[in-house]
C-alpha positions in Angstrom: 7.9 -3.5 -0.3 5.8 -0.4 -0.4 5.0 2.1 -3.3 5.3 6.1 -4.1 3.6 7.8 -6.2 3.4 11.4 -7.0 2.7 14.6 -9.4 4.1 18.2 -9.6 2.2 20.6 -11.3 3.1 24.4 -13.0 0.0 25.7 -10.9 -2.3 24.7 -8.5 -5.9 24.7 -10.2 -8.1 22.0 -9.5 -6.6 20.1 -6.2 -9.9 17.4 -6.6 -8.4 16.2 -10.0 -5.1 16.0 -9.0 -6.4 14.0 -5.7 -8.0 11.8 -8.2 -5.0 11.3 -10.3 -2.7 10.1 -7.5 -5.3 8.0 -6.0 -5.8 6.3 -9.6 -2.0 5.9 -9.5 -1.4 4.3 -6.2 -4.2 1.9 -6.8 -1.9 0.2 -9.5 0.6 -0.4 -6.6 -1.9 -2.4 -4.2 0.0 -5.4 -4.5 3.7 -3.3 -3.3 1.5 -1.7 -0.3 -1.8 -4.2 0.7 -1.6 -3.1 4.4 -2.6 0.8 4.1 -2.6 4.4 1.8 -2.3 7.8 2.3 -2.9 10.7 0.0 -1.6 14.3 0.6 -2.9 17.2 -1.8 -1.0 20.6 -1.4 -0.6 23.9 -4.0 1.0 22.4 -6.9 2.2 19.0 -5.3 0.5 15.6 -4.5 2.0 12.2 -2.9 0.7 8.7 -2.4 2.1 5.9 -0.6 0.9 2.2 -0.8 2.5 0.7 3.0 3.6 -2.6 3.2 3.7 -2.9 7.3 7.8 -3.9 8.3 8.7 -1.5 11.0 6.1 -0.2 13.5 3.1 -1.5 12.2 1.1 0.9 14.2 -0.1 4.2 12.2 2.7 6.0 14.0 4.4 4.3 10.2 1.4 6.1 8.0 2.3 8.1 5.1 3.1 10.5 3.5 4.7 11.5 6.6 4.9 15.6 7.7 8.4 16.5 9.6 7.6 17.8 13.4 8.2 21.2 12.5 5.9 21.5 9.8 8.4 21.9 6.6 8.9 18.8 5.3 6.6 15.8 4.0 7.8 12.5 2.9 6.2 9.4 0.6 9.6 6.4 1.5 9.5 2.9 0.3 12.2 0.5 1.5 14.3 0.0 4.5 16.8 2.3 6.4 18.8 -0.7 8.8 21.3 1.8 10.9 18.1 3.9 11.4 18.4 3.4 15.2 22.3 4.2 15.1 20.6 7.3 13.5 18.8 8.0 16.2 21.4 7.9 18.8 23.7 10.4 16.6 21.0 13.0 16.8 20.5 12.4 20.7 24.7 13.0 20.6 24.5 16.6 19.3 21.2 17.6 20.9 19.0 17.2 18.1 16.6 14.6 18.7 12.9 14.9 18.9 9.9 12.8 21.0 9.4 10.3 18.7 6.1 9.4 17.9 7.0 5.5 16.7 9.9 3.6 15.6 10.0 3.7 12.1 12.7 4.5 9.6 10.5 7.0 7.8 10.4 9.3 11.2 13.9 8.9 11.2 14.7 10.4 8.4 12.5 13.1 8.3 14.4 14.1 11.9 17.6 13.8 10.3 16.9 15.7 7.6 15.5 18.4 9.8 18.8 18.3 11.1 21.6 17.5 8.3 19.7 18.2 5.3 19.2 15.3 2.8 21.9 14.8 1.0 24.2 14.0 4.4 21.0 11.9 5.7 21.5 9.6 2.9 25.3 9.7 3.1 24.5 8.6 6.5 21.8 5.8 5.5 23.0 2.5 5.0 20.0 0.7 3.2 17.4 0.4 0.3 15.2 3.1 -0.6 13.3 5.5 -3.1 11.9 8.5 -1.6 10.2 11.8 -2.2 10.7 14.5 -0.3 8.4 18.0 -0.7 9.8 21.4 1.1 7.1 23.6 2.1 9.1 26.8 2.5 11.1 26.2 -0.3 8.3 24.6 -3.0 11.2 22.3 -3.1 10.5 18.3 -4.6 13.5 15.8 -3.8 13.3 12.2 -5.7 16.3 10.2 -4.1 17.2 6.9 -5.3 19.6 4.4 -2.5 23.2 3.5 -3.7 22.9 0.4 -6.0 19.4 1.0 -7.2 17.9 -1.9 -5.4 14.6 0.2 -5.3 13.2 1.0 -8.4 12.0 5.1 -8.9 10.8 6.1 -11.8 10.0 9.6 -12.7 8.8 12.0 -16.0 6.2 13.5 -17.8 2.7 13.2 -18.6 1.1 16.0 -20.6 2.8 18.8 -18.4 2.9 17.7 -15.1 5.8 16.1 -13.9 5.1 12.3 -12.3 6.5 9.8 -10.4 6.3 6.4 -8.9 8.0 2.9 -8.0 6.3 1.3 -11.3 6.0 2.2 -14.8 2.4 1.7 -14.4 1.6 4.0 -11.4 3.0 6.5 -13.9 0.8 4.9 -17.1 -2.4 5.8 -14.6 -2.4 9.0 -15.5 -4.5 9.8 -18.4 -1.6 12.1 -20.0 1.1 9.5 -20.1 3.0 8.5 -22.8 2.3 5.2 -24.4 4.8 5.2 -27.5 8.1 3.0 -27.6 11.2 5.0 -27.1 13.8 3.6 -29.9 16.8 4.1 -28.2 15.4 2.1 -25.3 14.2 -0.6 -27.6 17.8 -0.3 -29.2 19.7 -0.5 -25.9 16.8 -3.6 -24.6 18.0 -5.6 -27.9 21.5 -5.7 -26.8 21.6 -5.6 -23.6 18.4 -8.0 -22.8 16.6 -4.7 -20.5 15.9 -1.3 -20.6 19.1 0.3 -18.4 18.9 3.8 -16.8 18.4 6.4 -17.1 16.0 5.3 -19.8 12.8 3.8 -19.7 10.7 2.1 -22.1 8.7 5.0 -23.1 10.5 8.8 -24.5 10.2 11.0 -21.7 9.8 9.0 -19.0 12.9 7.9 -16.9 14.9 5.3 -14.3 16.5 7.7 -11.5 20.3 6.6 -11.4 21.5 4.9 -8.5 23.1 7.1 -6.0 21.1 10.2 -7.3 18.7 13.0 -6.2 16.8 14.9 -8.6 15.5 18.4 -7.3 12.8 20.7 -8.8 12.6 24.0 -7.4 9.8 25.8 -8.2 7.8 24.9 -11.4 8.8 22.1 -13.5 9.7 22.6 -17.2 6.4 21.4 -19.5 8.4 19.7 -21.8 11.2 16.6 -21.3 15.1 17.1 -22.2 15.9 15.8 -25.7 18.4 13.7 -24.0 18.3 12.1 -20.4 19.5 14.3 -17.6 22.4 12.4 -16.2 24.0 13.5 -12.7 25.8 16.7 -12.9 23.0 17.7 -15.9 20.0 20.1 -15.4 17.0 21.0 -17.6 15.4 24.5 -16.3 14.5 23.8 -12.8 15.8 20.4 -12.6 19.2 19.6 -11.5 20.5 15.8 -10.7 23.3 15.1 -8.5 24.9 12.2 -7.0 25.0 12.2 -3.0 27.2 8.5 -3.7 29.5 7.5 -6.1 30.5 4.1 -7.1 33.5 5.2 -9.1 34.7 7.1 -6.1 34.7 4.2 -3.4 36.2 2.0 -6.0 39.3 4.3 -6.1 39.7 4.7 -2.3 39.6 1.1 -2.1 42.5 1.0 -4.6 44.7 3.5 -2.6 43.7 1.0 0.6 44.6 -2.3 -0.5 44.0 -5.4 1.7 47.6 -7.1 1.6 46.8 -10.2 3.8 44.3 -12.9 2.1 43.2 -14.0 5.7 42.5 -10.1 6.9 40.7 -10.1 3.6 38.6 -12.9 4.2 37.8 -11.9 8.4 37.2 -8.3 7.0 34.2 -9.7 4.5 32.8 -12.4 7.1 32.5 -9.2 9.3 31.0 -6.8 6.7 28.6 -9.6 5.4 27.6 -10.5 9.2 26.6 -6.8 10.0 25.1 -6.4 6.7 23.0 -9.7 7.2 22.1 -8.9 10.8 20.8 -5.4 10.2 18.4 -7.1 7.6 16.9 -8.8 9.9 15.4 -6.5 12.0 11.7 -6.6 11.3 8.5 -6.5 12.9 6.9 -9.5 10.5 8.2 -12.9 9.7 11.4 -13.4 7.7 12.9 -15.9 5.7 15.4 -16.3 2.7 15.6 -17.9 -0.4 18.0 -21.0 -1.1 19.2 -22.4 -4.3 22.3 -24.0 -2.9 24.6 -21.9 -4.5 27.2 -19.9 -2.8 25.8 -16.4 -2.6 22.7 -17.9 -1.2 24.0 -20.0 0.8 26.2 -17.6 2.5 23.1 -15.5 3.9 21.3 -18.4 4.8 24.3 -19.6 7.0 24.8 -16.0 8.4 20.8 -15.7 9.0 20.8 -19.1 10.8 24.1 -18.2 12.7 21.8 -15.0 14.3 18.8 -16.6 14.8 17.6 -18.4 17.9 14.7 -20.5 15.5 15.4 -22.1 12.6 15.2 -19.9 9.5 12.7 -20.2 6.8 14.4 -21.1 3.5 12.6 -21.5 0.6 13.9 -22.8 -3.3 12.6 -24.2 -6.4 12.5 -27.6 -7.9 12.1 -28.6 -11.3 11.0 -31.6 -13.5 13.8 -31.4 -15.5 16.8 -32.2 -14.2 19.6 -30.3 -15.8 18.1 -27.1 -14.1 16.6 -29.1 -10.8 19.3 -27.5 -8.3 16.6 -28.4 -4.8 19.2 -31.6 -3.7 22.0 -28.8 -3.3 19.4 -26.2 -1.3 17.7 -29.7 0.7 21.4 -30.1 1.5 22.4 -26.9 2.7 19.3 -26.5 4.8 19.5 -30.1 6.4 23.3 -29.1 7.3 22.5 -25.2 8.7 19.0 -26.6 10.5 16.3 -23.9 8.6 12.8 -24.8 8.3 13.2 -25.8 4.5 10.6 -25.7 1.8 10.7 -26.8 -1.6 8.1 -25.3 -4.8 8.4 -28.2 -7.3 7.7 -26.1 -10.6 6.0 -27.9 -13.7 6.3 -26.9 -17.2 3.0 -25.9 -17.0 3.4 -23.5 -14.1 6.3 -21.8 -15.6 4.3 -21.2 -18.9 1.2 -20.0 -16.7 3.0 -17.1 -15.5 4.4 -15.9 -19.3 0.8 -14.1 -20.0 1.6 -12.1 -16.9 5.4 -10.9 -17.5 4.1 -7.7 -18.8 2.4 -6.5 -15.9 5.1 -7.7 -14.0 8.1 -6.4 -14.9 6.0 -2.8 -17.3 9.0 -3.0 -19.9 10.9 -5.2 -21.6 13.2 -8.1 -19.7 14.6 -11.2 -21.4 16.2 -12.4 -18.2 14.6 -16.3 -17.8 14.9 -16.5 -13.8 12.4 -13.9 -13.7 9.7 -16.5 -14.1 11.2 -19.1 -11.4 12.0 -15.8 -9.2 8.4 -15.1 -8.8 7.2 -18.7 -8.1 9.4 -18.4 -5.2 8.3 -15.2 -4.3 4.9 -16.1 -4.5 5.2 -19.4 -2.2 7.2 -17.5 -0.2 4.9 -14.7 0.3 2.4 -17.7 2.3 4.7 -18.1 4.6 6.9 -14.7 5.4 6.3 -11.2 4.4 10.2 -10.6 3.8 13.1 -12.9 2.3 16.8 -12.0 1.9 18.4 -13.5 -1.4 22.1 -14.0 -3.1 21.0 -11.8 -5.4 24.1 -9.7 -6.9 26.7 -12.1 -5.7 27.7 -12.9 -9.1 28.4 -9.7 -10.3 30.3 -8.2 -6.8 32.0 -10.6 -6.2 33.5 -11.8 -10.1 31.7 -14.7 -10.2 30.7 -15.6 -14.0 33.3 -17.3 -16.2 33.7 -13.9 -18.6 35.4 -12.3 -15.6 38.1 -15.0 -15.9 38.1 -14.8 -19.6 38.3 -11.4 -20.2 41.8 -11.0 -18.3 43.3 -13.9 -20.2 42.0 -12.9 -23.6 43.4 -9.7 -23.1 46.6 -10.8 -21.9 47.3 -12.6 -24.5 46.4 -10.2 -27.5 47.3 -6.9 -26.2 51.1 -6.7 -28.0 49.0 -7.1 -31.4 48.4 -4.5 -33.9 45.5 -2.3 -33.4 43.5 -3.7 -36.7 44.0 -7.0 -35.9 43.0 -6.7 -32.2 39.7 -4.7 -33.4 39.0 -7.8 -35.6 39.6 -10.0 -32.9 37.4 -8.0 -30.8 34.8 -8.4 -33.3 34.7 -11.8 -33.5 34.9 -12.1 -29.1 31.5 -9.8 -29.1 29.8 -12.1 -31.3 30.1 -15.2 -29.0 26.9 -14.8 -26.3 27.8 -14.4 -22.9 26.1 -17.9 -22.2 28.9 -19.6 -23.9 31.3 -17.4 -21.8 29.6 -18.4 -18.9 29.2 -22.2 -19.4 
């Protein structure tokens, strides 16, 4: 992973301070970006990228990156896995350029040369948050990829406008906000984190999934009262959605798979691709293994592409009602990876507790965080990227309260209204965990 960082300011005084800023901000991120930095200071705008070396390690990948013709510069952090299709459709209509590298950042800076953002990220298939700076235009894009799987935060701090890949790149600068926001606090009570568009602190936001947020010209000095969703504006900023969720989920409707074996050939073939694009890198790669399903599905599709044995990796545990390594030593004996196991002590998980906060910058009251980075952290000896099951659960209908919640229904939806709302009352006081068990 790398990091971004950036400011916008009403005017343009004082370029050696604003340097300073972003350079205090991307030194919080060292630990996204450990292999290089780049600082670009222009007018009103400044960017900062922290570069975590995956495709063309060569500085040919430096940024913030400028456009060939001059217009456009770019901070990126994550992965664009089509990038080379990309490539190929601008050779098709005449449009490519002499590339200087083969990186997915100079990729998109060509296509956007070309298509303008919002197609280029139709286009994309990957993980990304990005900020893009027009020079003719005084122009600042933030774009965030479809399901938020890279973080971008974004806000103010004393009248500039800031943002980054952490809360604390943003907390850097000396203007930032330090108080709790109470309807974040509110919405982290029930629903165990801080969901976007908030963040933890008042005026300081998540970008949405899906979404680009433009400033044209100066920024406003002063936050909304309320969170600009997509479709909203507040003086010059406007956020819009280049991907919709809601939208894919009806076309699927009115395209029904009929057959469950299609269904099941047409997933194996999305999952494959999907799997296989991943895996293009430049540095080692391996995946994590718990023995489920989800993660054993990528591991079998990684090993099934590979012509070594992949690098699997899973945590143990003392206790044995959460000890689920025999399941993972399984898997990996029967797919042939180059297995390793973390045995985790009591100790070792409470070790990490003092360091949550840095972590994670707001509040999170999910538990696997703390076994998620002992993985990633005897992982990281080994490989510099891993692929997970990560989301499986929740794409795929895979917790019990999926199950429940049809059956529940079905069975109380000829009652009358009062008595249903009762019911309802009584079904929302249960937690999920006893849904789930």
């Amino acid at each position: 992973m790398c990091g971004i960082v950036g400011l916008l300011c009403a005017n343009s005084n004082r370029l050696d301070d604003r340097e300073t800023v972003v350079r205090r901000m991307m030194r919080s991120l060292r630990h996204r970006g450990p292999d290089d930095e780049g600082c670009w200071v222009e007018d009103e705008v400044a960017l900062g990228h922290r570069r975590l070396s995956i495709l063309d390690l060569s500085e040919a990948g430096a940024q913030p990156m400028h456009s060939v013709c001059g217009r456009y510069v770019i901070a990126f952090n994550g992965e664009i896995y089509n990038h080379l299709e990309m490539r190929r459709d601008l050779e098709k209509v005449g449009a490519s350029t002499t590339w200087q590298g083969h990186s997915d950042t100079e990729t998109l800076l060509a296509c956007i040369m070309h298509w303008d953002l919002d197609e280029t990220l139709q286009r994309a298939k990957g993980m990304f948050a990005l900020a893009l700076w027009d020079r003719s235009n005084k122009q600042l894009s933030l774009a965030r990829d479809r399901m938020g799987e890279k973080p971008l935060y974004w806000g103010w701090a004393g009248h500039a406008l800031v943002f980054g890949s952490e809360l604390k790149a943003l907390r850097a600068h000396p203007d930032c906000p330090r108080d709790v926001c109470r309807e974040a606090l509110a919405q982290y009570l029930r629903f165990m984190y801080v969901p976007a568009p908030r963040s933890i602190h008042p005026g300081l936001y998540k970008l949405e999934p899906g979404a680009i947020l433009t400033v044209v010209g100066a920024p406003p000095s002063t936050p909304p009262e309320e969170p600009i969703r997509p479709g909203g504006h507040h003086g010059s900023i406007s956020i819009r959605r280049y991907w919709d969720l809601n939208v894919e989920i009806e076309a699927g409707a009115q395209n029904q798979i009929e057959d469950n074996d299609d269904a099941v050939a047409a997933l194996g073939e999305v999952l494959g691709k999907a799997v296989q694009r991943q895996m293009i890198s430049d540095v080692p790669l391996g995946a994590f293994l718990s023995g489920g399903v989800d993660s054993s599905a990528i591991a079998a599709l990684m090993q099934a592409q590979s012509a070594r044995p992949v690098q699997t990796f899973t945590i143990g545990f003392d206790e044995a009602t959460f000890d689920e390594s025999t399941y993972a030593a399984a898997v990996a004996s029967h797919l042939g990876t180059a297995h390793t196991k973390v045995r985790v002590t009591d100790k070792d998980a409470r070790d990490v507790i003092p360091h949550l906060p840095e972590l994670y910058d707001e509040p999170f009251a999910d538990s696997s965080q703390i076994p998620t980075h002992l993985v990633c952290r005897a992982a990281r000896q080994h490989v510099t990227v891993a692929l997970s099951g990560d989301g499986g659960d929740e794409l795929f209908g895979g917790y019990n309260r999926y199950f429940w919640g049809p059956k529940i229904w079905d069975r109380f939806a000829l009652l009358p209204h009062p008595l249903r709302k009762g019911l309802g009352k009584v079904i929302r006081s249960v937690p999920l965990s006893v849904w789930d068990a």
